[in-house]
C-alpha positions in Angstrom: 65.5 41.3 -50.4 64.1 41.3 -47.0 66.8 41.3 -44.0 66.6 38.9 -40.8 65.3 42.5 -39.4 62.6 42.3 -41.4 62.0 38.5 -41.8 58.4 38.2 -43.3 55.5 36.9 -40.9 53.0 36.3 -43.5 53.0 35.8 -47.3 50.1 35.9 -49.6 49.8 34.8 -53.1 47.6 36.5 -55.5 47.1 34.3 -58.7 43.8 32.9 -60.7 43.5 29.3 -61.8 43.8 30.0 -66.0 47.4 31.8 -65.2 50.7 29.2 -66.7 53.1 31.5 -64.5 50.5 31.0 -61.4 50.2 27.6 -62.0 53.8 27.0 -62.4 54.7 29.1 -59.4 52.0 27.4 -57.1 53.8 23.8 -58.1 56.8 25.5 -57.0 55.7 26.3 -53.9 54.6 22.6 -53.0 57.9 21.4 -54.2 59.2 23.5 -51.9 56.7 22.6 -49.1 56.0 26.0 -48.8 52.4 25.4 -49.2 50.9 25.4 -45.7 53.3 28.8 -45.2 51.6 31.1 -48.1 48.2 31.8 -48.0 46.1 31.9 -51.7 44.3 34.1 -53.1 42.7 33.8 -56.2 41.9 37.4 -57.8 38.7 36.0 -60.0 36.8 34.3 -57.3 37.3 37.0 -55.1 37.6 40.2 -56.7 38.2 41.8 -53.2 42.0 40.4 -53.5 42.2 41.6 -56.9 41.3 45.4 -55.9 43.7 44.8 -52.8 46.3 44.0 -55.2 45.6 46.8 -57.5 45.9 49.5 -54.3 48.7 48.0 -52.5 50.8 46.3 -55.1 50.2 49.0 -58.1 49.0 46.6 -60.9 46.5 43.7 -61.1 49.4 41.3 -62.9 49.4 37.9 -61.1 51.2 35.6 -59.7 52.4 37.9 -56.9 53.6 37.4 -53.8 52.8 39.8 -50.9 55.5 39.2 -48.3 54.3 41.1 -44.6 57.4 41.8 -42.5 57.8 41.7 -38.9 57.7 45.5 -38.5 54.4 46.2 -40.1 55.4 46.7 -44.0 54.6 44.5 -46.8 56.5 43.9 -50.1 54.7 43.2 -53.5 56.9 40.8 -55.3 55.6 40.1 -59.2 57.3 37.5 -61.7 57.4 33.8 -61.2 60.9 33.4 -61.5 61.4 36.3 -58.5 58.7 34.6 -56.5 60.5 31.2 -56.7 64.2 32.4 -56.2 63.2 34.2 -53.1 61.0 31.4 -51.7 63.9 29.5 -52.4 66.5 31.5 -49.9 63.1 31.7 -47.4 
């Protein structure tokens, strides 16, 4: 869990549009009014993001939430239910 040290500056959401667990986290996220907080990016429009995820976050599984901290490291998070909890306590 990221500390108030390392409070995140930027999150990212890697998802595509056919995905139950993306959709599901994504209306989440609104519920939340997180929205306007996490930027999208959707793996099979732009397969950039999906090679990004594969090289950073070790696996092309989606939804997953890239969380850049304050002090220049990121975090992959994968699995709806983690994504939500932590957005949650955000």
């Amino acid at each position: 869990m990221t500390t108030l040290i390392n409070k995140p500056k930027k999150f990212a959401l890697y998802y595509y549009d056919s995905c139950p667990y993306c959709a599901f986290t994504r209306q989440s996220i609104n519920e939340l009014g997180q929205a306007k907080n996490i930027e999208l990016r959707n793996i099979q429009l732009q397969p950039e993001y999906r090679t990004e995820l594969i090289k950073n976050g070790g696996k092309a599984q989606v939804p997953c939430l890239r969380i850049d901290n304050v002090n220049g490291e990121s975090e992959w998070l994968y699995e709806s239910d983690d994504i939500i909890k932590y957005l949650q306590c955000a």
